[in-house]
C-alpha positions in Angstrom: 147.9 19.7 -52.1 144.6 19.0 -50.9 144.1 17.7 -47.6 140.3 17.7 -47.3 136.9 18.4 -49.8 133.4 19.1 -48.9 130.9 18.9 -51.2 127.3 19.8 -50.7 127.0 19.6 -47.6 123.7 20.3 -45.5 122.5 20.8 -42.2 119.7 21.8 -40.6 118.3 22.4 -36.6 115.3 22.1 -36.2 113.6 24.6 -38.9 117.5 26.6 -38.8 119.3 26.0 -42.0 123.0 26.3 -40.9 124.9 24.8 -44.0 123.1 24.7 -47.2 125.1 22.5 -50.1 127.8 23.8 -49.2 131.6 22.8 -51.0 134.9 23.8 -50.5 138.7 22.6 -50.2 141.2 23.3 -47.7 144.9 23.0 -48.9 148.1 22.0 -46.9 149.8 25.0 -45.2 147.0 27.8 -45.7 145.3 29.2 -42.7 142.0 30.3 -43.3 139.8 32.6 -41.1 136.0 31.7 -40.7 133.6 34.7 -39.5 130.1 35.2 -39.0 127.9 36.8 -36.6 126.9 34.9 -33.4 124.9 32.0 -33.4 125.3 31.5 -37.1 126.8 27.8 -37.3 130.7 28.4 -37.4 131.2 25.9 -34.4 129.1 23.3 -35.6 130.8 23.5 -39.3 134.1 23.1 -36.9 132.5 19.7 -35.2 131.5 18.4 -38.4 134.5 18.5 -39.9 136.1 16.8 -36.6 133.4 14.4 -37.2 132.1 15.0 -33.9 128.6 15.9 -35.3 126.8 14.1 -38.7 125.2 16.2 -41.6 122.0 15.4 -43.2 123.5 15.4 -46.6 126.8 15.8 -49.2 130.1 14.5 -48.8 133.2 14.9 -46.9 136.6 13.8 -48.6 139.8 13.6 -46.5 143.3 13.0 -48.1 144.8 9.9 -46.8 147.5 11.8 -44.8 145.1 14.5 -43.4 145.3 14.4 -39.8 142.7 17.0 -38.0 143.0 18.5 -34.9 140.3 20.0 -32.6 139.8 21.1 -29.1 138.5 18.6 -26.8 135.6 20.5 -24.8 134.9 18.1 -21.9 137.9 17.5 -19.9 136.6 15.3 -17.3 138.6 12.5 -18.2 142.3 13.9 -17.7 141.6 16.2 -14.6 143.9 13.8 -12.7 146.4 14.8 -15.1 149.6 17.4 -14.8 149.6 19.9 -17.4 152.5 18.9 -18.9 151.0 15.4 -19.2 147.6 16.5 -20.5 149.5 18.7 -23.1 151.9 15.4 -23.9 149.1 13.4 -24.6 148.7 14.9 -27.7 152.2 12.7 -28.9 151.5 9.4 -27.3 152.7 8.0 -30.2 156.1 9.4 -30.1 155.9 8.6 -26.0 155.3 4.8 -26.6 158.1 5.0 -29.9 160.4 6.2 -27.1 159.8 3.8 -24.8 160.1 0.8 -26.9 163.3 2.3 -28.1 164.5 2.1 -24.6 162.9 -1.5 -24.2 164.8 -2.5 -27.1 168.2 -1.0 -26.3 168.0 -2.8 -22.9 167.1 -6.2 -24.9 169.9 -5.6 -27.5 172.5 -5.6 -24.6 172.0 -8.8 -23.6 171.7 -10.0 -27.9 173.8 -7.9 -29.5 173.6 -10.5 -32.5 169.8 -10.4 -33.5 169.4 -9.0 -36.4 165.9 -8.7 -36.7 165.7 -6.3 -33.6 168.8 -4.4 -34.7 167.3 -3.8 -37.5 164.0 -2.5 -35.7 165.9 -0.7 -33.4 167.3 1.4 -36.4 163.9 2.1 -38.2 162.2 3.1 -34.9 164.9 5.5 -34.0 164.6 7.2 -37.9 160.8 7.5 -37.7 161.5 8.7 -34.1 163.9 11.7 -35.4 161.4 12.1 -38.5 158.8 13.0 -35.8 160.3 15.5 -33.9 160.6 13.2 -30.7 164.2 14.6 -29.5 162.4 17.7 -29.7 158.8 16.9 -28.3 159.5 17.8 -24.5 161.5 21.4 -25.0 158.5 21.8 -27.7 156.0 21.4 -25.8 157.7 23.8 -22.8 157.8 26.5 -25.5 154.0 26.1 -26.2 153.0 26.5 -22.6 155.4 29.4 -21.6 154.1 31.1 -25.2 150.5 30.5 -24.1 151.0 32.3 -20.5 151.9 29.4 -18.3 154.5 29.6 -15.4 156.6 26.6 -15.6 156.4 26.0 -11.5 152.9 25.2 -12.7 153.4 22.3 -15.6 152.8 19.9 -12.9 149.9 20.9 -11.3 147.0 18.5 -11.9 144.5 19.7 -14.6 141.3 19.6 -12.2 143.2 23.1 -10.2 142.7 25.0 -13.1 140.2 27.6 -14.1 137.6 26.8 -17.0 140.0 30.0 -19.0 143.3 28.1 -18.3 141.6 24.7 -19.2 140.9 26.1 -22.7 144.7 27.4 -23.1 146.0 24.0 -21.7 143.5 22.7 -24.5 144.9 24.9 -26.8 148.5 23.9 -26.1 147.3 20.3 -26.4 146.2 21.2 -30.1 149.2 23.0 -30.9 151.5 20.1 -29.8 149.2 17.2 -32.0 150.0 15.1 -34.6 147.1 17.0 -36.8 147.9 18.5 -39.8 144.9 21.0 -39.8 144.3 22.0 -36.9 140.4 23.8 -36.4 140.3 26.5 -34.0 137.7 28.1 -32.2 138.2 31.2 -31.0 141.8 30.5 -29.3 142.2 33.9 -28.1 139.4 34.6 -26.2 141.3 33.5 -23.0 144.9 34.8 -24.0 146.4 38.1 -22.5 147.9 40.4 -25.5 151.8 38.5 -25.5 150.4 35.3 -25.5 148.2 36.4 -28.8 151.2 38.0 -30.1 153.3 34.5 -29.6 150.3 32.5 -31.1 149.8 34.6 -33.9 153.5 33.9 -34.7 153.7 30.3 -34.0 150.8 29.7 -36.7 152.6 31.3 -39.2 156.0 29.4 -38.6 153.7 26.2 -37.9 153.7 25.1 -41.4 150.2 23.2 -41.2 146.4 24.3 -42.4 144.7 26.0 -40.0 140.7 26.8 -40.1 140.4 29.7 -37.4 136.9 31.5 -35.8 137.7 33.8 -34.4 136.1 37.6 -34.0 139.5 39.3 -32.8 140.2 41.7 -36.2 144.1 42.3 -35.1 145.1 38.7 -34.9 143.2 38.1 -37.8 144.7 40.8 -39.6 148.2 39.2 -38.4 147.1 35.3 -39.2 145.1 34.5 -41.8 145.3 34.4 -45.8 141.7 33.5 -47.0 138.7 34.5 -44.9 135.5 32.7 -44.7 132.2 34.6 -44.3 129.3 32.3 -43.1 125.8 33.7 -43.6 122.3 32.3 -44.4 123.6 29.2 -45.0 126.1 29.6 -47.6 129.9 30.5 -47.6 131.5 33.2 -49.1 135.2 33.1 -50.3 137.6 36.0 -50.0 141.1 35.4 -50.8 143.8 37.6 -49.3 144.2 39.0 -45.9 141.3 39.8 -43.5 142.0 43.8 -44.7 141.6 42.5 -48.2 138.4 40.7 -47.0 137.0 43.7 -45.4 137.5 46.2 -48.6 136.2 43.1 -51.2 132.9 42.7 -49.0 131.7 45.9 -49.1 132.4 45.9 -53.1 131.3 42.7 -53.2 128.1 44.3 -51.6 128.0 47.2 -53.1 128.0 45.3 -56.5 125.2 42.8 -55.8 122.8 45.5 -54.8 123.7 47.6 -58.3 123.0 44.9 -60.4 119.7 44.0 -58.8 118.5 47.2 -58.8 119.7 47.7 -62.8 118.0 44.3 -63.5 114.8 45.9 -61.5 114.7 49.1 -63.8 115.3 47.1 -67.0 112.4 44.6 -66.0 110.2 47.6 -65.3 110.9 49.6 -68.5 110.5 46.2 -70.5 107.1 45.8 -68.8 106.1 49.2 -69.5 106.7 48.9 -73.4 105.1 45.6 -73.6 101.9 47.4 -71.8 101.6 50.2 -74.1 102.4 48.3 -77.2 100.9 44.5 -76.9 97.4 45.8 -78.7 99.6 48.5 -81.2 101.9 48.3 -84.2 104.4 46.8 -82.1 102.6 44.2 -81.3 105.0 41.6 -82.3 107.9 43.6 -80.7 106.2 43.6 -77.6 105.6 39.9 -77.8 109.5 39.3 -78.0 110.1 41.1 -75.1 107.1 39.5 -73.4 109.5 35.9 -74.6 112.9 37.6 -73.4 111.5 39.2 -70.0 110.0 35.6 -69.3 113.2 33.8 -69.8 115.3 36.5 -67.9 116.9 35.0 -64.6 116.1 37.4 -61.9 118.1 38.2 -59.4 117.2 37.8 -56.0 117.0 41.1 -53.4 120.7 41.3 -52.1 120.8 39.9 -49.2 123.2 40.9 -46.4 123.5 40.1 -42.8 121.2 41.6 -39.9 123.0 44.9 -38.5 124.6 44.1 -35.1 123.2 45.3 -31.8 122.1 49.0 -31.5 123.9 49.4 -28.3 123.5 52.8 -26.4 125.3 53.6 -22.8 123.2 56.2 -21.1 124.8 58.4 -18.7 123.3 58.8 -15.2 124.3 62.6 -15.4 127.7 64.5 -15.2 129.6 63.6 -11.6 131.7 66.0 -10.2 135.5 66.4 -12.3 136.8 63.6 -10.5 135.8 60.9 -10.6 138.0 58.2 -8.7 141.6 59.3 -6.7 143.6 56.7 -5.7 146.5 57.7 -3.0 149.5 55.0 -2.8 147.1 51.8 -3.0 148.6 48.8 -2.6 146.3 45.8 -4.2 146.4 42.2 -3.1 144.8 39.6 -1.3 145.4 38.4 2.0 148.6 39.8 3.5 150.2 39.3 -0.2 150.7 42.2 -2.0 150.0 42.2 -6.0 150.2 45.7 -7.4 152.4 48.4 -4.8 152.3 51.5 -4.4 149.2 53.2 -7.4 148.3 56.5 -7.1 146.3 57.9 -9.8 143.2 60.1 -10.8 140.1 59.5 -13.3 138.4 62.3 -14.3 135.0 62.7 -16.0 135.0 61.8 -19.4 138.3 59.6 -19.2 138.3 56.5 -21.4 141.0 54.1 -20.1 142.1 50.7 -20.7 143.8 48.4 -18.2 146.2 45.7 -19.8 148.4 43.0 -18.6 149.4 39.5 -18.6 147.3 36.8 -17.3 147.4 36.7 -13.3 149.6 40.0 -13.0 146.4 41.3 -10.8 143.6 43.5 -13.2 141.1 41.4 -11.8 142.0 42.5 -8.4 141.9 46.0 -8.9 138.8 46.2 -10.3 137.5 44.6 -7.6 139.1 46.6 -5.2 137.9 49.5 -6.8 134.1 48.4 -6.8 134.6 47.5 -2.8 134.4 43.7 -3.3 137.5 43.4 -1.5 139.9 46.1 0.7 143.2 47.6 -0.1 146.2 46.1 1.5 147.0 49.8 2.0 146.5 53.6 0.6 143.0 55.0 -0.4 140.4 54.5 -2.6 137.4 57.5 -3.1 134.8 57.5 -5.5 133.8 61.1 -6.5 130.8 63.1 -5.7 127.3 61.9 -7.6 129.6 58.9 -9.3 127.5 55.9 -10.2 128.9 53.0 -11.2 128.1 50.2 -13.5 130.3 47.1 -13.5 130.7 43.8 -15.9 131.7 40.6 -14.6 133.9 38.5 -17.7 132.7 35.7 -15.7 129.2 36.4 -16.4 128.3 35.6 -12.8 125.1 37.5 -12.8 122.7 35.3 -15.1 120.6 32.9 -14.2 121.1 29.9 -16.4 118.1 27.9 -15.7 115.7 31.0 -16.4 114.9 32.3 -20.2 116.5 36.1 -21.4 113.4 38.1 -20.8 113.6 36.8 -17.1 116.9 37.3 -16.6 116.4 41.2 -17.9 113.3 41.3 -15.9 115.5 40.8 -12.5 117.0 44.6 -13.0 113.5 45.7 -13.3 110.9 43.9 -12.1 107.9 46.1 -12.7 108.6 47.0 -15.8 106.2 46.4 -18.7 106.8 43.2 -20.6 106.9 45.2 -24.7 109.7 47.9 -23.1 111.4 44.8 -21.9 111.5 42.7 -25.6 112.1 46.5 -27.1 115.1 46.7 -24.8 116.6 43.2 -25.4 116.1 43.7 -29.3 118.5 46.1 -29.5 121.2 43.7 -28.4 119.8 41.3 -31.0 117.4 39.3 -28.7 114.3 39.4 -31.4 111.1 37.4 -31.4 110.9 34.0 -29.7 114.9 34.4 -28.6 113.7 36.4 -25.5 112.4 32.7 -24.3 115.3 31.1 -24.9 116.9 29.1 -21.4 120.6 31.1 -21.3 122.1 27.6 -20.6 121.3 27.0 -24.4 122.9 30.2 -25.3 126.3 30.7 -27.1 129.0 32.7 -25.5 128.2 35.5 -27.6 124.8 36.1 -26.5 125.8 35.5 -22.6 128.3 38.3 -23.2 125.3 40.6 -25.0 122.8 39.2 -22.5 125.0 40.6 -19.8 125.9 44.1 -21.4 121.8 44.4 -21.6 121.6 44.0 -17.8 124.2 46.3 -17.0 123.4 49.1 -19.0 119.9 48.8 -18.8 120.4 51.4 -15.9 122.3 54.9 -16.6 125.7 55.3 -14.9 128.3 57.9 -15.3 131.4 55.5 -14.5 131.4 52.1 -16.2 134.2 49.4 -15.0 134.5 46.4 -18.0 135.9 43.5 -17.5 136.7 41.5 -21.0 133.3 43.2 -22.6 134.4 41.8 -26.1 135.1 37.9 -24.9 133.0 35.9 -27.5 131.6 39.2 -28.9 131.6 39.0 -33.4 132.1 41.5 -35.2 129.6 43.1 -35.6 128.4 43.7 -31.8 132.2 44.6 -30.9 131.7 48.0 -33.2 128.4 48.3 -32.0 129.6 48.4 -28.1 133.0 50.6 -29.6 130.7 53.0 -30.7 129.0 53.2 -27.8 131.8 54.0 -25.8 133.1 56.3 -27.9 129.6 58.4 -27.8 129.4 57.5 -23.9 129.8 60.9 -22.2 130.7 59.4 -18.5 133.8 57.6 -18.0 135.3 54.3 -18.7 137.9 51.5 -17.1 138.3 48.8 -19.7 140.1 45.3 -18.9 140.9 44.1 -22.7 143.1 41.7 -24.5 141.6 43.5 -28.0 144.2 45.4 -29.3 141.8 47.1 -32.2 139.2 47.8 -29.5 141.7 49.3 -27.5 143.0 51.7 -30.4 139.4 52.6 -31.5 137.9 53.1 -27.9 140.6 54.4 -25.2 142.8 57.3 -24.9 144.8 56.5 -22.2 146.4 53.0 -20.6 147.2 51.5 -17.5 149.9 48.8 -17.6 150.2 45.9 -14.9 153.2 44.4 -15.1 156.3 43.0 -12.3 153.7 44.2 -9.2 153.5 48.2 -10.6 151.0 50.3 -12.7 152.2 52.4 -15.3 151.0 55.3 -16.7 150.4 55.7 -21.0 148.7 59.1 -22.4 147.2 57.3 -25.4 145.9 54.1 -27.1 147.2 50.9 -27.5 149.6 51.8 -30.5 150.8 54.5 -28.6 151.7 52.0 -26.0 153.3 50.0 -28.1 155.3 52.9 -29.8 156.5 53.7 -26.3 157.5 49.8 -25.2 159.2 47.1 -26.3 157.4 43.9 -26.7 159.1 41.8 -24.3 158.4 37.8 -22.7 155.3 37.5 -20.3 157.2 37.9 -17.1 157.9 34.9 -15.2 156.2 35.6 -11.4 157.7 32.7 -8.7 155.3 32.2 -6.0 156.7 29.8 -3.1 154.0 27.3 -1.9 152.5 29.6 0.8 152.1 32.4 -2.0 150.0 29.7 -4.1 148.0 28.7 -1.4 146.7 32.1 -0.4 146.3 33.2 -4.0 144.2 30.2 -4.6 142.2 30.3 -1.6 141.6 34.6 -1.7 140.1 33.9 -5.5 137.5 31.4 -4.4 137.1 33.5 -1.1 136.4 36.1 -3.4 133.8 34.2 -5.9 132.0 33.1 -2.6 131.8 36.8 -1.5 130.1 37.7 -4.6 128.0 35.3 -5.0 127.1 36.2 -1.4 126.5 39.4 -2.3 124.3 38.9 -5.3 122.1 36.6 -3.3 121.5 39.0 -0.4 120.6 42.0 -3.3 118.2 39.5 -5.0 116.7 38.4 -1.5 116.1 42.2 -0.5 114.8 42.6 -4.0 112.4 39.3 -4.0 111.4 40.8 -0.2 110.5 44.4 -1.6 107.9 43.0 -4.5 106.3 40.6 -2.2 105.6 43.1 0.2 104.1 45.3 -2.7 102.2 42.5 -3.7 100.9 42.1 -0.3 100.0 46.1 0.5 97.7 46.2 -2.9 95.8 42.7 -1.8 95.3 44.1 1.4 94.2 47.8 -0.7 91.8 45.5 -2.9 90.2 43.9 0.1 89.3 46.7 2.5 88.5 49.4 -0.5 88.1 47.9 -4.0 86.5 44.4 -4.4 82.8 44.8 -3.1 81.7 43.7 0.4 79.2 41.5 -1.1 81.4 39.6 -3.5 82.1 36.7 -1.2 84.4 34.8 -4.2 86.5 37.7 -5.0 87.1 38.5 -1.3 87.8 34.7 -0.4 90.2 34.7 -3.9 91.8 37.8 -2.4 92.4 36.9 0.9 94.1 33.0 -0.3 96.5 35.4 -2.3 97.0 37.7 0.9 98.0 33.7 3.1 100.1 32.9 0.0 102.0 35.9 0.2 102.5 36.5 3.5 103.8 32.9 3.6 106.1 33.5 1.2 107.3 36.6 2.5 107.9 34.7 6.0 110.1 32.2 3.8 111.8 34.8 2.2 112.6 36.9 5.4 114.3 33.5 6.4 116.6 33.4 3.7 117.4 37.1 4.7 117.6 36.6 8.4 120.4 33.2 7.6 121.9 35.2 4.7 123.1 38.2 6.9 124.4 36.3 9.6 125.8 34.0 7.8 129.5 34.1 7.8 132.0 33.4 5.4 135.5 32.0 5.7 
């Protein structure tokens, strides 16, 4: 049955052909994946089938009982809201149903003789059962424990949230709708590893279309039945799984580019006859061809998608063996204690991944281990000639108000503007996109933007946190094979299971306050564990506080941090600046060129202004104190 028909549809930006008479038809029950590359349109083919954008042409058909479904992205309006009653929102029509019931019932106590209302009473309470209302409020529990959330918390109000728990509570408002095809963008991007495994299964007990982006292969792999490729406008239909999809594109690929190039040697053989034999006895056989080669419909060049980024980690040189030795650390925050009692070594070379549910304290280790914040007890070294490099999954270093090639420019600031666009190309940053603003950016290219910064400079021990958040396809192998080639050593926070298998060797497992220890991949780990329910932590009201208040303690510390690095960095060039106009006024400009000299010394006031401003910042930056 089909719920919903496109048919030529377009849409451009600006001179950006995104959808390019496109048709297609999505029936009840299937659950399709849609991929493409970053930046390519998938979202806004999303929005325009939730009719929250227009097209400039073609036609969009819904089936009387479609329903659809998307993710609300501003969430200003319901911040007042408990999560359980954001989430519930999603029913208001079974809610109000309910309640009139009641209102009725009360009323029908008083008149047991109205038939009318009896009658009512009996059709409301059907439809009611129909719906699933009996059911709603356990249903809806089930969705936000599956999704990672601790019950103590279903009645906190929405605005206490992070922007990552936002989206899941978003997510479990979806799940919970009325819609009938639900669209999906990117739902696991802020789900630990059992709270994909849980969502992967709900979907395919749901029993209700689904239209998924998404860039995470193993839960595509485990979801969808039809995949989507989006490219240059058009899309491209592969039926079957996403492992199907994979095998059929390269044919698919492979077989485009035969036939063109058959079609190329058959024109040019055809041309060459018709040139040696238009003024000969085969004249008249050369003007047949001439007729056939004119009416021949020529294939186009194949076409196939721009390779991903060409990213390359540089090593700063090899450290000592080891690399990090940790001696009965304790983690936490506060006097709270998260993780007890880790001792373990990383040697040179080591690629290992850190894995846990949401909130069971990989966030805090890494930044323990980087110095942001102190052990509650044991010790922490960093090895000899150890350099490290570390990514935020906040992407807390860019500036959003400044373009790419600026923000790249703030790791190096003297560097020469062609190495810089050379630089930023290989992670796909080509031609007028190093001019971009990041605040128009999509997640994608924050997340490469950021890789660019960090390993523009060579380390030996590279700490990721979520590297593949947002990340397609494409750019996830490229950084995978990065890794794999890197010849330092890696600590990888990841919710990708098939970035896991392909990149690490051995894993670290958070989980009920201890770290254990797994001498392989992911599928090892899983061979060695049973999959088991996210663990249900109970923090008492002085726990929540403190937890609350050490993570925004800890945001203000680095952004702290950051600021003081830039200031001493903004100091540093000025002062350069300064030393060469005072060079150019006492040795190179001429005495006698008054206008240079007066030019020069305006620049030398300017500067030293600035630098006075600057040194200001500094001075209230390093005393200042935070809570």
């Amino acid at each position: 049955m089909t719920l919903l028909a496109v048919e030529k549809i377009s849409k451009k930006f600006k001179d950006q052909v995104i959808l390019d008479e496109v048709s297609f038809t999505i029936q009840a029950h299937e659950i399709i994946g849609l991929v493409g590359k970053n930046g390519i349109g998938k979202t806004t083919l999303l929005e325009i089938l939730a009719g929250k954008q227009a097209f400039d042409n073609g036609f969009i058909t819904r089936a009387r009982h479609c329903r659809v479904d998307y993710i609300e992205q501003e969430k200003s309006d319901y911040l007042d809201m408990n999560l359980f009653q954001f989430v519930a929102g999603a029913r208001e029509d079974l809610f109000a149903m309910r309640e009139e019931i009641r209102n009725l019932e009360h009323y029908l106590e008083d008149n047991p003789h109205d038939r009318e209302n009896l009658e009512r009473l009996g059709n409301l309470q059907h439809n009611f059962e129909v719906e699933g209302g009996f059911d709603i409020e356990n249903e809806i529990k089930v969705i936000l424990k599956g999704l990672g959330f601790e019950e103590h918390r279903f009645l906190d109000r929405l605005q206490n949230f992070s922007g990552g728990e936002k989206n899941r509570a978003g997510l479990a408002r979806l799940l919970a709708g009325r819609g009938n095809l639900l669209l999906l963008d990117e739902p696991t991007n802020h789900l630990d590893i059992a709270s994909t495994t849980w969502l992967e299964e709900y979907l395919r007990k749901l029993n209700k279309a689904c239209l998924i982006v998404s860039h995470d292969r193993a839960f595509l792999k485990a979801t969808v039945a039809k995949v989507w490729e989006m490219n240059f406008g058009k899309l491209e239909v592969y039926h079957g799984s996403f492992e199907n999809y994979l095998v059929a594109r390269t044919e698919r690929q492979r077989l485009a580019q035969h036939h063109y190039q058959h079609q190329q040697e058959e024109i040019k053989r055809i041309e060459d006859f018709i040139r040696r034999n238009m003024a000969g006895q085969k004249t008249r056989q050369a003007q047949s061809k001439l007729k056939y080669l004119n009416r021949i419909k020529r294939l186009p060049p194949p076409r196939t998608d721009s390779r991903g980024p060409s990213i390359s980690v540089a090593s700063s040189g090899r450290s000592f063996a080891r690399v990090l030795a940790l001696e009965k650390v304790t983690f936490g925050y506060g006097d709270y204690p998260v993780v007890r009692d880790v001792s373990f070594d990383i040697y040179r070379g080591d690629k290992i991944g850190l894995i846990g549910c949401n909130g069971s304290g990989k966030s805090t280790i890494l930044k323990t281990l980087i110095g942001e914040i102190a052990p509650v007890a044991g010790s922490v070294e960093l090895g000899s000639k150890v350099e490290v490099g570390y990514f935020d999954q906040e992407l807390s270093d860019l500036n959003t108000t400044a373009t790419v090639l600026d923000n790249i420019w703030e790791v190096d600031a003297m560097a020469d503007g062609h190495k810089m666009r050379s630089f930023l190309a290989r992670f796909g940053f080509t031609g007028e996109d190093v001019f971009k603003p990041v605040g128009a950016l999509s997640g994608g290219e924050k997340t490469k933007l950021c890789l660019a910064r960090l390993l523009y400079h060579p380390a030996n021990f590279i700490i990721l946190d979520e590297p593949t958040n947002h990340l397609d396809i494409n750019a996830r192998e490229a950084l995978e094979n990065a890794l794999i080639n890197f010849d330092g050593s890696c600590l990888i926070v990841s919710h990708d299971r098939y970035f896991l298998d392909r990149v690490v060797s051995k894993l670290l497992h958070v989980e009920n306050g201890r770290l254990d220890f797994y001498d392989g991949n992911f599928s090892y780990f899983l061979e060695k564990t049973k999959p088991a329910d996210a663990p249900v932590r109970v923090k008492d009201d002085n726990q929540k506080k403190a937890y609350y208040d050490f993570k925004e303690q800890s945001r203000r510390r680095s952004r702290h941090k950051k600021e003081l690095e830039k200031t001493r960095d903004k100091i540093a060039e000025l002062e350069q600046k300064l030393l060469t106009t005072e060079e150019d006024i006492n040795y190179r400009i001429p005495s006698d060129d008054w206008e240079e000299l007066q030019k020069a010394h305006e620049r030398k006031k300017h500067l030293e202004n600035s630098l006075l401003e600057w040194y200001g910042r500094l001075e209230k930056l390093e005393t200042e104190q935070l809570d």
